[in-house]
Kinemage of the C-alpha trace (Angstrom):
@kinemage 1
@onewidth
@group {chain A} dominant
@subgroup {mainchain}
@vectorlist {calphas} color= white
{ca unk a 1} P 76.116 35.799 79.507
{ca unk a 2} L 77.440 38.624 81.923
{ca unk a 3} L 79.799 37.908 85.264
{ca unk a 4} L 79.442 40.062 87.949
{ca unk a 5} L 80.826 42.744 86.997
{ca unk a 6} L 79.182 43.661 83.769
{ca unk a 7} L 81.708 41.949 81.192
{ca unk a 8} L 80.598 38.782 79.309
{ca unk a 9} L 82.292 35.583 80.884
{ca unk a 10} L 83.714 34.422 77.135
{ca unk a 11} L 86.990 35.862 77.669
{ca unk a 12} L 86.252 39.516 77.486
{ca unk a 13} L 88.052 40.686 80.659
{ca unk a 14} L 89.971 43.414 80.554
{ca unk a 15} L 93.113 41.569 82.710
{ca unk a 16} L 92.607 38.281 80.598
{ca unk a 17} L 93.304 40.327 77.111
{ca unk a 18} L 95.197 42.725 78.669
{ca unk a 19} L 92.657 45.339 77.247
{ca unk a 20} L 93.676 49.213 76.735
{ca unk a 21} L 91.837 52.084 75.211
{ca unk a 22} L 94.190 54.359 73.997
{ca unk a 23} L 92.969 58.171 72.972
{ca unk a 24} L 95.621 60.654 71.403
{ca unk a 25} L 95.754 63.536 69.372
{ca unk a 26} L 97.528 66.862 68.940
{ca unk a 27} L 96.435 69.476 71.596
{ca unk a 28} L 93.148 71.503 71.796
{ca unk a 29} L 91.426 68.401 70.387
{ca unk a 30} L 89.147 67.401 72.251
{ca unk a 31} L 91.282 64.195 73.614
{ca unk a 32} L 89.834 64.408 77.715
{ca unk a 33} L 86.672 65.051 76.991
{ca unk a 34} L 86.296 61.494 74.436
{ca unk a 35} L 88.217 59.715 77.534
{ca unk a 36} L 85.515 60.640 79.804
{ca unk a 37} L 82.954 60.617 77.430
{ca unk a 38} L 83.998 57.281 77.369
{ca unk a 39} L 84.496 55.838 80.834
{ca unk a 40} L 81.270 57.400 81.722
{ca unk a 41} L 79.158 55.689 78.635
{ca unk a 42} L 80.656 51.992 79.579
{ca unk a 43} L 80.016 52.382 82.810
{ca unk a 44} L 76.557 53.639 82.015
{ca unk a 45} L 75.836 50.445 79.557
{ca unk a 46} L 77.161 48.313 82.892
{ca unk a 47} L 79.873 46.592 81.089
{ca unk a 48} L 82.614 47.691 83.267
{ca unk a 49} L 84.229 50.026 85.047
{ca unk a 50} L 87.170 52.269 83.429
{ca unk a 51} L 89.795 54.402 84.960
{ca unk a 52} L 92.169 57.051 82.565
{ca unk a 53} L 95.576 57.398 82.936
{ca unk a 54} L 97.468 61.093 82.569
{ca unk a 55} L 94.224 63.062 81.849
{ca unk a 56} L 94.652 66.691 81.387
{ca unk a 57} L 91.274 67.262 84.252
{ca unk a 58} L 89.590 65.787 87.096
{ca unk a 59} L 85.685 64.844 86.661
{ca unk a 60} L 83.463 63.544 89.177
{ca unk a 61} L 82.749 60.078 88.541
{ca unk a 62} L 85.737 58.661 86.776
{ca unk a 63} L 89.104 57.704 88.512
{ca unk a 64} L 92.225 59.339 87.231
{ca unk a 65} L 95.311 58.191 87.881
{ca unk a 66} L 99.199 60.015 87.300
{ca unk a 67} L 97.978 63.136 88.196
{ca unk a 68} L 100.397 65.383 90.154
{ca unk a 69} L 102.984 62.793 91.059
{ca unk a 70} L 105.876 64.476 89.992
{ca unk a 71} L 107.014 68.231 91.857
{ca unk a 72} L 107.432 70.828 90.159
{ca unk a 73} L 110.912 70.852 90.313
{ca unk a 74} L 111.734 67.589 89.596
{ca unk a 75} L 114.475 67.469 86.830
{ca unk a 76} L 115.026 63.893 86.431
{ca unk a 77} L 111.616 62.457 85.300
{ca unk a 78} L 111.703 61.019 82.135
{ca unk a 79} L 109.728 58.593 79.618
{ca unk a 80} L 111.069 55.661 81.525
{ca unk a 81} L 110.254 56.774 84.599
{ca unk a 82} L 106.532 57.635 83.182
{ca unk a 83} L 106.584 54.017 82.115
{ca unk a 84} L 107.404 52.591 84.841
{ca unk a 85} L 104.483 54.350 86.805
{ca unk a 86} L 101.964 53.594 84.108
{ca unk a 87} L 102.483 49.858 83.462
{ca unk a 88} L 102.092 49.291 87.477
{ca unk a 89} L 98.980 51.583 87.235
{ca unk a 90} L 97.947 49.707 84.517
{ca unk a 91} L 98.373 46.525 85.951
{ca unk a 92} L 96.482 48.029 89.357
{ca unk a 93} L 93.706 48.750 86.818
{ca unk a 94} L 93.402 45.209 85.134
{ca unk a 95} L 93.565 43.253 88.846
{ca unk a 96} L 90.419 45.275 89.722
{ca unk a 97} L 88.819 43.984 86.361
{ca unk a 98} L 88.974 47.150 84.977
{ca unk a 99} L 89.340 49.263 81.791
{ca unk a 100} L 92.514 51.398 81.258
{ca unk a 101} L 91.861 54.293 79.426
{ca unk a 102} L 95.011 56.202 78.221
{ca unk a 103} L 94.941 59.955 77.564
{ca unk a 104} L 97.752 61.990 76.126
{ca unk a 105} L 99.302 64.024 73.411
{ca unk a 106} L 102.921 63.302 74.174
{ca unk a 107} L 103.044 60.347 71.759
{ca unk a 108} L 106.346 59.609 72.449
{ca unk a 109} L 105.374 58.506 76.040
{ca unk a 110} L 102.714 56.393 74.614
{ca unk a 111} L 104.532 54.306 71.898
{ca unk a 112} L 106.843 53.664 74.699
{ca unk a 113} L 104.236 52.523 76.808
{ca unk a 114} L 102.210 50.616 74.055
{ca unk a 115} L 105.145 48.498 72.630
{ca unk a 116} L 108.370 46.905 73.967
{ca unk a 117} L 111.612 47.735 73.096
{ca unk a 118} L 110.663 51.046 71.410
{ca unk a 119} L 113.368 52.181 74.616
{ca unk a 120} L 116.327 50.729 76.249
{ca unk a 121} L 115.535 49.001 79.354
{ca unk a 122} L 115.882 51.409 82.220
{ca unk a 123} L 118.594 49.250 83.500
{ca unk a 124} L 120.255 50.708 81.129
{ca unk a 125} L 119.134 54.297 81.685
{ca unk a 126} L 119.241 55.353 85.206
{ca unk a 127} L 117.042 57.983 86.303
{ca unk a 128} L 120.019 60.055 87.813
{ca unk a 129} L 123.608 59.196 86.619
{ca unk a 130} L 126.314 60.453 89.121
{ca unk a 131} L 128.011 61.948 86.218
{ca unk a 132} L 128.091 65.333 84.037
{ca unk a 133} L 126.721 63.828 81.018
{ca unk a 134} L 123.418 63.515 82.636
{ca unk a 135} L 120.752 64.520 80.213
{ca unk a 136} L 116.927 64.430 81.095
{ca unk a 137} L 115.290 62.402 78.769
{ca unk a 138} L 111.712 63.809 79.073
{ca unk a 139} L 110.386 64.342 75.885
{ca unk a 140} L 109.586 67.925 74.340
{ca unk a 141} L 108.307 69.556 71.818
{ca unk a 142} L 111.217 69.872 70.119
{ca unk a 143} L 112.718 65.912 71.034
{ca unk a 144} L 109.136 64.783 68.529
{ca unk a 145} L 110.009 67.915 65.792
{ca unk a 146} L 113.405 66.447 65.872
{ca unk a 147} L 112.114 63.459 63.128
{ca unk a 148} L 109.188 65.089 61.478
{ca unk a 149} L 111.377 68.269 60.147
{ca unk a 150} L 114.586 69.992 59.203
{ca unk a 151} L 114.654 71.425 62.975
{ca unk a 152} L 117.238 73.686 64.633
{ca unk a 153} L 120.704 72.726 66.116
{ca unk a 154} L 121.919 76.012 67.759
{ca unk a 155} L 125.282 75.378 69.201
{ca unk a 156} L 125.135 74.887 73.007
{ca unk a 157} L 121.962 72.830 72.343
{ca unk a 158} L 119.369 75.225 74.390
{ca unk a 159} L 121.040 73.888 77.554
{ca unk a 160} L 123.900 76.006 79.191
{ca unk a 161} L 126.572 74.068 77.269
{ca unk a 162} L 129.579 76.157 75.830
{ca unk a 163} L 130.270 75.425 72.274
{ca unk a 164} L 133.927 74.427 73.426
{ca unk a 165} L 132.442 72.206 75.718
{ca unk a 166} L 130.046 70.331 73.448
{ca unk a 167} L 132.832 70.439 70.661
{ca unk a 168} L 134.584 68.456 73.171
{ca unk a 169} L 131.841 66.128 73.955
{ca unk a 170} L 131.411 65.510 70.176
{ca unk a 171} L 135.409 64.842 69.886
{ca unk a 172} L 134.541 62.660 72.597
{ca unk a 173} L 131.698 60.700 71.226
{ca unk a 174} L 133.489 60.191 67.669
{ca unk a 175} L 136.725 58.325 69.995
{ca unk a 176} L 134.495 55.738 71.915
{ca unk a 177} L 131.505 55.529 69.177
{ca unk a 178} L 132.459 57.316 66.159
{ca unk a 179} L 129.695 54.980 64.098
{ca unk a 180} L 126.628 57.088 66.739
{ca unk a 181} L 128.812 60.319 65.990
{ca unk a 182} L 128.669 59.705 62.481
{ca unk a 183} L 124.826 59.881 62.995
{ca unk a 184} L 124.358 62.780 65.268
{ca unk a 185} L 124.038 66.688 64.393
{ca unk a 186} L 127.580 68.418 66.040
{ca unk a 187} L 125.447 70.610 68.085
{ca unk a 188} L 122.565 67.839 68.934
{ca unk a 189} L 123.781 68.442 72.569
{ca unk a 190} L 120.476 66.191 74.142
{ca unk a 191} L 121.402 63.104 72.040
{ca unk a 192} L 125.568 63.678 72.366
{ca unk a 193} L 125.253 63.352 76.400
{ca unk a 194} L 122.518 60.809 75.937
{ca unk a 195} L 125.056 58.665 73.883
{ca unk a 196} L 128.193 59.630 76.075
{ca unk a 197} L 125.472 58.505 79.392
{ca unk a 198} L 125.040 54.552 78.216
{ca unk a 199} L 128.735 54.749 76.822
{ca unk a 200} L 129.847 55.257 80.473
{ca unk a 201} L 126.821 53.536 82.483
{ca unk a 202} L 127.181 49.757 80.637
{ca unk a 203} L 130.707 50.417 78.795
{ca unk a 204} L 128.838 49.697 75.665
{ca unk a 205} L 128.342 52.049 72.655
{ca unk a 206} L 125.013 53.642 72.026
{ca unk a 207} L 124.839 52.319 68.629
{ca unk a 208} L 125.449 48.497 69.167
{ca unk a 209} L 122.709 48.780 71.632
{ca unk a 210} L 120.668 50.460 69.014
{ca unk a 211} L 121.479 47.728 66.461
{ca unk a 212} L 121.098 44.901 69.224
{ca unk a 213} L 117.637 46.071 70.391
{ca unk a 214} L 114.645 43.756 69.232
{ca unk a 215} L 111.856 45.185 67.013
{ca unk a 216} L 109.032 46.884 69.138
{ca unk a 217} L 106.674 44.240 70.122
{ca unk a 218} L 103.354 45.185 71.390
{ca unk a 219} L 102.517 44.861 75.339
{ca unk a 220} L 98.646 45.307 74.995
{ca unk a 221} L 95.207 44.311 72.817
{ca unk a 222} L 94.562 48.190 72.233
{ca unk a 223} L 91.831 50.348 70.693
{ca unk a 224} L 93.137 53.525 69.419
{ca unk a 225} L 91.256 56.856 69.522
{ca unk a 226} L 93.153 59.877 67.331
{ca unk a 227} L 91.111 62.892 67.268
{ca unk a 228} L 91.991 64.895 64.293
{ca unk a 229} L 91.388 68.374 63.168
{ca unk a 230} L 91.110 70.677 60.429
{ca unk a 231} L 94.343 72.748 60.437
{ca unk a 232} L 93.064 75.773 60.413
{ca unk a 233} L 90.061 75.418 62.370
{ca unk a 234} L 92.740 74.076 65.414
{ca unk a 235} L 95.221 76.913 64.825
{ca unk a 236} L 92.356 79.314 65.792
{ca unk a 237} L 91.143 76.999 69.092
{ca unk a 238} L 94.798 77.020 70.146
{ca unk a 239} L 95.401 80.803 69.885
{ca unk a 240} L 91.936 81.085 71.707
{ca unk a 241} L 93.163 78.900 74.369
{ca unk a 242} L 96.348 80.529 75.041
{ca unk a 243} L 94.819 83.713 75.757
{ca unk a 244} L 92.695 81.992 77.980
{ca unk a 245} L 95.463 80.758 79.631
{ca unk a 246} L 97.081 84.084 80.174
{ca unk a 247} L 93.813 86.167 81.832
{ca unk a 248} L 93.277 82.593 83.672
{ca unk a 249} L 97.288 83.506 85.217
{ca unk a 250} L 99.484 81.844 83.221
{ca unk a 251} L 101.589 84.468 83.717
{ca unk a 252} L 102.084 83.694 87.908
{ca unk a 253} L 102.361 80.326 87.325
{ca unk a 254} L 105.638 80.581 85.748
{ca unk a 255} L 106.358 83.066 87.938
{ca unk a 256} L 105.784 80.946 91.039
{ca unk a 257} L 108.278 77.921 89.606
{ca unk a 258} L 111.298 79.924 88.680
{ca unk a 259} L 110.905 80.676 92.621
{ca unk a 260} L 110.553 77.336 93.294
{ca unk a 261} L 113.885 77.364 90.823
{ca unk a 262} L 115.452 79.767 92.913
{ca unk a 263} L 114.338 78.708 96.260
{ca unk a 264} L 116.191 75.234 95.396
{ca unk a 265} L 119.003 76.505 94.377
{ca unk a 266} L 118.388 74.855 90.614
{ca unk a 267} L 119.514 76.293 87.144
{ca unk a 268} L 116.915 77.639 84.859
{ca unk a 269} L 117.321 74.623 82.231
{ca unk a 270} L 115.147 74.861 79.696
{ca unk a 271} L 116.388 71.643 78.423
{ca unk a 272} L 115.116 69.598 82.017
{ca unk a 273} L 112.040 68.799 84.045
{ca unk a 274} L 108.835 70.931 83.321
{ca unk a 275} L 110.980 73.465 81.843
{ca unk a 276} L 110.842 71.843 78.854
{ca unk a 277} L 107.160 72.062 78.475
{ca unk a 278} L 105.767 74.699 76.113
{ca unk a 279} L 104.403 77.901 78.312
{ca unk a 280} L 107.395 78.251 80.253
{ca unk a 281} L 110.697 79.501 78.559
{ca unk a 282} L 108.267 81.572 76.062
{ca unk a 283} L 108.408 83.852 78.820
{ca unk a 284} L 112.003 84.315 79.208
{ca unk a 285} L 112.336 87.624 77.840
{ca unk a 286} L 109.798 89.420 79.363
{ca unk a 287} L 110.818 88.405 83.070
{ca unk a 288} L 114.572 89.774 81.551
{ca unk a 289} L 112.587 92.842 80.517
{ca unk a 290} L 111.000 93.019 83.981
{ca unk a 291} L 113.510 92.782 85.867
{ca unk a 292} L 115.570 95.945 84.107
{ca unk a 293} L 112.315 97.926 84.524
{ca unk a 294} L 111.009 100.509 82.451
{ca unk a 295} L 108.191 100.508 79.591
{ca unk a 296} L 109.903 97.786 77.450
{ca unk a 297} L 108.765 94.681 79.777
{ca unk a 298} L 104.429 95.349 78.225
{ca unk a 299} L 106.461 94.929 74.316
{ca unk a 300} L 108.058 91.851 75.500
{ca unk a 301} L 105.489 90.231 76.969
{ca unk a 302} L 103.201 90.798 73.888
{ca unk a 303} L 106.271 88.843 72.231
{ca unk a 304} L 106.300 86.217 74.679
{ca unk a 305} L 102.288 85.231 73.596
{ca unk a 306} L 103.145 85.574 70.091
{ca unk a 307} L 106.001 82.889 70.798
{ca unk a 308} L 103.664 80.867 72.419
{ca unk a 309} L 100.994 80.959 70.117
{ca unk a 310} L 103.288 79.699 67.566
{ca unk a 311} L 105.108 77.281 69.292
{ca unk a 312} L 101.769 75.857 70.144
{ca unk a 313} L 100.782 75.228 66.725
{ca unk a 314} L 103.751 73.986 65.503
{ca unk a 315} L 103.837 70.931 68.049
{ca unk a 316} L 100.576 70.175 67.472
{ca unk a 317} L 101.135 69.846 63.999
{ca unk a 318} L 104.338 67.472 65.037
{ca unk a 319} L 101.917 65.906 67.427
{ca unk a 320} L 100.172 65.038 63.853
{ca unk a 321} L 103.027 63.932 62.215
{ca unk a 322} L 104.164 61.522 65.122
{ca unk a 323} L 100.983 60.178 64.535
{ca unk a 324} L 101.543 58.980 61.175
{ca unk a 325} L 105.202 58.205 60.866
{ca unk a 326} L 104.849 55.748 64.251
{ca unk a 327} L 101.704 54.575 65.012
{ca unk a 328} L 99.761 54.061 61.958
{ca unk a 329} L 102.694 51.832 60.167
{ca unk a 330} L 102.046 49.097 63.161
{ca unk a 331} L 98.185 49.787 64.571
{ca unk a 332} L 95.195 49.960 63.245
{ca unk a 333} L 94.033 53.311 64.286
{ca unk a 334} L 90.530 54.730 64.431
{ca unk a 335} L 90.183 58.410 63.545
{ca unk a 336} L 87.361 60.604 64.436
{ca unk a 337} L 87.155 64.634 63.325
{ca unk a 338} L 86.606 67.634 65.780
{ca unk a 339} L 86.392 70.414 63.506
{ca unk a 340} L 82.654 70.717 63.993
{ca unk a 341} L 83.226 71.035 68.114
{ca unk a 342} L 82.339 74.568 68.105
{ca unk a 343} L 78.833 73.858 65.701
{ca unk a 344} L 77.929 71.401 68.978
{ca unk a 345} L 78.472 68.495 66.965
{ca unk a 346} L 80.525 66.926 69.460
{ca unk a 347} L 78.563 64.378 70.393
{ca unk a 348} L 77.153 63.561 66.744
{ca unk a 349} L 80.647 63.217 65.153
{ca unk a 350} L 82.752 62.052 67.818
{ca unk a 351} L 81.416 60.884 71.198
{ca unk a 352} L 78.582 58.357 70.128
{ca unk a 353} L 80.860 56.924 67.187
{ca unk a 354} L 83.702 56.306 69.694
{ca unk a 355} L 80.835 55.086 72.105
{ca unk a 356} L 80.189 52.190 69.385
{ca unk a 357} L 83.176 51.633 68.073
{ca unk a 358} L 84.440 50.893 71.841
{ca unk a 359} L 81.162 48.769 72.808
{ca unk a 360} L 82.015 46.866 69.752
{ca unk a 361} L 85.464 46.216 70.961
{ca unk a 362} L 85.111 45.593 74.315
{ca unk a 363} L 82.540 42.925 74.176
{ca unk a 364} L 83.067 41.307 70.534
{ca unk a 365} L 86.562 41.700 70.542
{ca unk a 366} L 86.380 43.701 67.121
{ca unk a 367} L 85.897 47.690 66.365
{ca unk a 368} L 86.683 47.235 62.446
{ca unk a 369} L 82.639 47.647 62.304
{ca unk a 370} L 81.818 50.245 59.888
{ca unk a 371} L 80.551 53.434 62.578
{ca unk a 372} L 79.626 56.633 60.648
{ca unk a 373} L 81.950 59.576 61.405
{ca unk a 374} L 84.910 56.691 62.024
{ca unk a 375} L 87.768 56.300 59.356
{ca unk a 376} L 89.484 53.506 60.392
{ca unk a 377} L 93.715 53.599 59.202
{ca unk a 378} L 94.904 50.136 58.904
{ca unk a 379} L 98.622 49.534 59.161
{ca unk a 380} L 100.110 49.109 55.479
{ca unk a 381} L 100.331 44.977 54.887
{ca unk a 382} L 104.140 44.370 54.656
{ca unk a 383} L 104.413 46.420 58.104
{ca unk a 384} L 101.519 45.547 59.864
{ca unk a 385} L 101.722 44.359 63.240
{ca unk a 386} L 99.001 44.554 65.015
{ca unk a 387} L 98.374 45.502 68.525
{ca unk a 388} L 96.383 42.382 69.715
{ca unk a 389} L 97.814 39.540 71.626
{ca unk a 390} L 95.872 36.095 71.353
{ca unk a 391} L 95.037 35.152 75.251
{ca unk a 392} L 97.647 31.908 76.126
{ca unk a 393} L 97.405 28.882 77.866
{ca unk a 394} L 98.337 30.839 81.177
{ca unk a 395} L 95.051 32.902 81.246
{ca unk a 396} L 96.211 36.477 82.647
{ca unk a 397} L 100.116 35.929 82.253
{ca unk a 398} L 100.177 36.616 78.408
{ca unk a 399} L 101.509 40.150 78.321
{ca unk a 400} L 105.183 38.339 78.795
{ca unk a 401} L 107.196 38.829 75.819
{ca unk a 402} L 107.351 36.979 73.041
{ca unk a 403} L 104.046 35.161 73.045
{ca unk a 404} L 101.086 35.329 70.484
{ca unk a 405} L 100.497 36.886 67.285
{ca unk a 406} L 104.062 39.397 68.468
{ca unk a 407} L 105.917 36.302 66.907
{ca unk a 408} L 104.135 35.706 63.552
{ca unk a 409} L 104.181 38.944 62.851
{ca unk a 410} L 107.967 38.811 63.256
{ca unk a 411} L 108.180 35.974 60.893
{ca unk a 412} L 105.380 37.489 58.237
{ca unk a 413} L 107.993 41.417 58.243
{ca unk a 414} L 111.055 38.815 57.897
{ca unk a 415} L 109.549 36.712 55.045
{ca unk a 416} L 108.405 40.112 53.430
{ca unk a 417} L 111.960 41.725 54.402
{ca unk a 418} L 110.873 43.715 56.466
{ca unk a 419} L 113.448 46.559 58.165
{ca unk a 420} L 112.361 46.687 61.599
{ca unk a 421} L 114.235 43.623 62.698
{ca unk a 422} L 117.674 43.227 63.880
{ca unk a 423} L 120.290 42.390 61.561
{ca unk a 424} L 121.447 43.869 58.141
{ca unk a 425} L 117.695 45.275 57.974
{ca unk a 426} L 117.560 47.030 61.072
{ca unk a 427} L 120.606 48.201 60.657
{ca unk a 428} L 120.174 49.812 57.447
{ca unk a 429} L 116.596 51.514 59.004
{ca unk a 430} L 119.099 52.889 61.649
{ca unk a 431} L 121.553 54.321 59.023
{ca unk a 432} L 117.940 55.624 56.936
{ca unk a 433} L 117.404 57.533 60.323
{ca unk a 434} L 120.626 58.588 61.707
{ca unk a 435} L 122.589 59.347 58.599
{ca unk a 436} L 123.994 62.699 58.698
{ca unk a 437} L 124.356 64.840 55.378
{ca unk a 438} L 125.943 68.238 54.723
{ca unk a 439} L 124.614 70.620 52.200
{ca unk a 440} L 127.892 72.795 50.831
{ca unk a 441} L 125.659 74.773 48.778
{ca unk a 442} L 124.114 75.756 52.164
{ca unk a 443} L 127.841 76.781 53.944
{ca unk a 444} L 128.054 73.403 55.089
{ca unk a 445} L 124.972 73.356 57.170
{ca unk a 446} L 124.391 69.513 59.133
{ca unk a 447} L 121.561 67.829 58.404
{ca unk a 448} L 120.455 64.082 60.623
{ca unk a 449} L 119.020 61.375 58.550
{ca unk a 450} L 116.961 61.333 55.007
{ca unk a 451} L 113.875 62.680 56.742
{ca unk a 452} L 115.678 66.131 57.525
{ca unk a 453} L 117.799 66.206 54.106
{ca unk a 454} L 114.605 65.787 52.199
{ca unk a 455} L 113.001 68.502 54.043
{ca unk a 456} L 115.790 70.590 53.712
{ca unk a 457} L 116.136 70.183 49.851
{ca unk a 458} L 112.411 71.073 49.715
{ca unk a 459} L 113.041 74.512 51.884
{ca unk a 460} L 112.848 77.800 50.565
{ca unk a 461} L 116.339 78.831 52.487
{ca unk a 462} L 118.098 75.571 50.546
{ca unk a 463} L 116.772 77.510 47.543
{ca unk a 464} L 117.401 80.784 47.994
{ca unk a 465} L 121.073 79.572 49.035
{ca unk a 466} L 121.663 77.760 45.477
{ca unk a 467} L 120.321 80.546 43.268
{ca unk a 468} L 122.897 82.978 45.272
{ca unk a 469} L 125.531 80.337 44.872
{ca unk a 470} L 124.907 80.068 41.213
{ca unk a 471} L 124.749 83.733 40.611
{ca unk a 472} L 127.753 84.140 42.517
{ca unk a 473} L 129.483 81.433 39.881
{ca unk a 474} L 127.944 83.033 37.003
{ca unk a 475} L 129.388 86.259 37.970
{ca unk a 476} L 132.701 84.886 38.416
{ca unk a 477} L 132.439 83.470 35.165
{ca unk a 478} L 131.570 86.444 33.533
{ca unk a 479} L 134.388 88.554 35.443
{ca unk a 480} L 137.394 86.130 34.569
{ca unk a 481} L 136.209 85.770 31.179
{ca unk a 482} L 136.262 89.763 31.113
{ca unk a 483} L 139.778 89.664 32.436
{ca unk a 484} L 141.205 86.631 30.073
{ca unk a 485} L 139.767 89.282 27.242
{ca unk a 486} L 141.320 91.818 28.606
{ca unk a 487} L 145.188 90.217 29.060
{ca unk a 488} L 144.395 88.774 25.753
{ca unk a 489} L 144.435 92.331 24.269
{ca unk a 490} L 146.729 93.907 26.187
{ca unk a 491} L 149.462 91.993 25.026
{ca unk a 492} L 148.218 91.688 21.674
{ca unk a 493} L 150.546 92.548 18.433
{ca unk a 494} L 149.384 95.909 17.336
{ca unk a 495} L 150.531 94.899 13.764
{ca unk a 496} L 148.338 91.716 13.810
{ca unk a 497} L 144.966 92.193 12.336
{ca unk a 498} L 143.761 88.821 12.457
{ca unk a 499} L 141.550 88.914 15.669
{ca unk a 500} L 139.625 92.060 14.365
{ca unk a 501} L 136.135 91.972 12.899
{ca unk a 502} L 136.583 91.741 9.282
C-alpha cells in the first residue's frame, strides 16, 4: 500500500532510512545524464520525488541543488565546507520526503560525505585560519593522484613557497610532530601546512589525531551508481570534449577570472579555490606568451590544449582508481558500462538497468537483483561494511552515530582483525600509508607510503636508474682492476719469471 506521496507506507521513506542514491564515475561518463535519467523515471513511476545534489547541468523538471554557491574567487572552500552544505541539503531533501540523488566525480568529496570520520571534524579545521600556514583543502586532481601513483613533489609544492621556506616548514614539522614528518614527502608543501594548521589550531599533533580518529562509519542506506568506461573509448570522448570546450570559449573564461584575480587584489594560486580545477593553470603559458606579444603566443596555446587533454585523462583514470581503492573495500557498488554511448545504446545498457536496479531499491529495500547490463562489486568479506543502517526505535533520528549495523560491523573487522580500527591496527594502516622510503639507486629520490614505492619500483625511470648505476659499478670495477694490474707490474722484479705465461 502507497501513502500520499507515492512511497509504500512499510518503512520505505526516504527520511525514515535515510535513503541516498549516489552516482559517480570518472569524467565524460555519462554521470548527469543517469542522475536525471533517474529522478525523472521515479518520478514518472509516482514513487517519489528526487532532487540531485552538485550536478554538472540544469534540466527542466528536476531540482538541483549546490549549484553556483561558491564565487569565483573564493579561496577558502574546501571538502568540509562542501559537507557541511550537502548534509543540510540533504537533510532539506529527506524532511520534504524526498530522494537525494548525489552526482559527482570528485570522490573525495563524496566518501567524505557518505561516511563519518573519513575527515577531522571541522572544529578542528577552520575554514580560514588567521595564520600563514593556511592551506586550502579543496581537493584536486592531483590531492586523489597523490595515493593511486608515484606522483610529483616539485619543491615549492606548485604554490608560491620558496624551497628555503618549506625546508623550514619541514624543520618545523619534524620539532612539534616528527612521527607526521616521518610520513610526509619534504616537498609535500599541501600536507606540511595542513599538518603545521591543526598543530597550531588544537595544540595537538596531526598524527595522534590521525591515530585517535574512529574508523569511517557510514551516515546513509545508499545505492551506488559508477559508470565505467572502456579506456580508450573515454580517452577519445575527453579529447573531443575539450575541444569543445575551447570553440565553446574556454579560453575567455579563464580569461575573465584571472581579472576577477586581479580586480581583488588575489595571487594567482594554483594550489587554492577554483584554481585548482583542471582547465585553468593549463593555460598559464600561453597568457605569459600573450602578454610578451609576437607569433609565439598561437605555439603556446596549442601546448596549453595538449596539457589539458592529458591532464584530463590522467584524472579520470585516478577518478577510476579512487574508485576501487575506497569505495568498493566498504560498499557494495553497482557498475554499469558507457562505452556503447556513442552506438545510442544509452538507454539499453545503462539508463533502464539503473531504472530497475533503483525501483528495486527504493521500494524493496534491495538492488542485489540480478539486472542485465549491472555488475554488481560487493565489498571483500573481512572488510565489508556496508552502507545500510537498520531504521531504530527513534523512527527518523537513526543517522546519529553509532547505531545499527555501523557497530556489528565494527565488532565482525575486529574479530577478523581488521586494520581500519583504532589501536595497534589502525595504526599500522597509517604507517602502510604514510611511510616514507628513499630509493638511493634513484639519487635519493622520496617516495610516501608502500603504494608510491611499489609504483616506483615498477617504473621505467627506477629502471633505467639501476642499469646506469650498475654499469657505472661495473665500469669501476673493470677500471681499478685495470689499475691494480697495472701497479702490480710496474713494480714487478724484472728478474722474476714466475707471473709469466709458461
Amino acid at each position: 500500500m502507497e501513502g500520499a506521496d507515492g512511497c509504500e507506507e512499510e518503512g520505505r521513506s526516504p527520511v525514515q532510512k535515510k535513503q541516498v542514491v549516489v552516482v559517480m564515475g570518472s569524467t565524460g561518463v555519462g554521470k548527469s545524464q543517469l542522475a536525471i535519467d533517474l529522478a525523472l523515471a521515479l518520478q514518472k513511476q509516482q514513487r517519489g520525488v528526487a532532487e540531485i545534489i552538485n550536478a554538472d547541468s540544469m534540466q527542466a523538471g528536476v531540482v538541483h541543488h549546490l549549484l553556483d554557491v561558491v564565487e569565483p574567487t573564493d579561496i577558502n572552500f574546501n571538502v568540509i565546507e562542501f559537507c557541511r552544505l550537502a548534509l543540510a541539503t540533504i537533510d532539506d531533501i529527506h524532511s520534504r520526503g524526498n530522494l537525494p540523488i548525489v552526482v559527482g566525480g570528485t570522490h573525495y568529496y563524496l566518501e567524505a560525505l557518505l561516511w563519518e570520520n573519513v575527515l577531522l571534524h571541522a572544529a578542528d579545521a577552520p575554514l580560514a585560519p588567521k595564520h600563514h600556514h593556511h592551506q586550502s583543502q579543496r581537493p584536486r586532481p592531483d590531492e586523489e593522484a597523490g595515493e593511486e601513483g608515484e606522483g610529483e613533489h616539485k619543491a615549492g609544492g606548485g604554490g608560491g613557497t620558496e624551497p628555503a621556506e618549506l625546508a623550514a616548514l619541514y624543520r618545523r614539522l619534524s620539532e612539534v610532530d616528527p612521527l607526521m614528518a616521518s610520513w610526509l614527502h619534504p616537498h609535500n608543501e599541501r600536507k606540511i601546512k595542513r599538518a603545521l594548521e591543526v598543530y597550531d589550531t588544537t595544540g595537538q599533533p596531526y598524527s595522534d589525531k590521525l591515530r585517535q580518529q574512529a574508523s569511517p562509519t557510514p551516515r546513509y542506506d545508499a545505492l551506488l551508481f559508477w559508470i565505467d568506461c572502456d579506456r580508450a573509448v573515454l580517452n577519445a570522448r575527453l579529447d573531443g570534449r575539450v575541444d569543445k570546450m575551447v570553440r565553446a570559449g574556454l579560453l575567455a573564461e579563464v580569461a575573465d577570472l584571472r581579472r576577477l584575480l586581479e580586480r581583488d587584489g588575489l595571487p594567482m594560486d594554483y594550489t587554492k579555490g577554483i584554481l585548482q580545477a583542471i582547465g585553468y593553470k593549463e593555460f598559464a603559458p600561453y597568457f605569459a606568451a600573450a602578454e610578451k606579444g609576437g607569433a609565439e603566443a598561437e605555439g603556446a596555446l596549442r601546448a596549453c590544449v595538449a596539457a589539458l587533454k592529458q591532464r584530463t585523462r590522467k584524472y579520470a583514470k585516478v577518478q577510476t582508481s579512487w574508485v576501487h581503492r575506497h569505495f568498493r573495500p566498504r560498499a557494495t557498488i553497482h557498475r554499469l558500462d558507457s562505452t556503447r554511448f556513442e552506438q545510442q545504446r544509452w538507454d539499453d545498457e545503462v539508463r533502464l538497468p539503473a531504472v530497475r536496479v533503483l525501483t528495486q531499491w527504493y521500494t524493496a529495500g534491495a538492488g542485489d537483483s540480478a539486472v542485465q547490463y549491472v555488475e554488481v562489486l560487493r565489498p571483500p568479506s573481512a572488510e565489508r561494511a556496508s552502507l545500510k543502517r537498520p531504521t531504530s526505535d527513534r523512527g527518523g533520528d537513526d543517522g546519529a552515530e553509532g547505531g545499527g549495523d555501523s557497530g556489528e560491523a565494527t565488532k565482525r573487522n575486529k574479530a577478523e582483525g581488521g586494520k581500519g580500527e583504532s589501536g595497534e591496527g589502525r595504526e599500522e594502516a597509517l604507517g602502510a600509508r604514510w611511510r616514507r622510503f628513499v630509493c638511493e639507486e634513484c639519487e635519493g629520490k622520496v617516495l610516501q607510503g608502500e603504494v608510491q614505492w611499489r609504483a616506483h619500483l615498477a617504473s621505467r625511470g627506477h629502471y633505467h636508474h639501476r642499469r646506469r648505476r650498475r654499469q657505472q659499478a661495473l665500469l669501476v670495477g673493470i677500471t681499478t682492476a685495470a689499475s691494480t694490474a697495472a701497479t702490480a707490474t710496474d713494480g714487478a722484479d724484472p728478474t722474476d719469471t714466475s707471473h709469466k705465461a709458461q
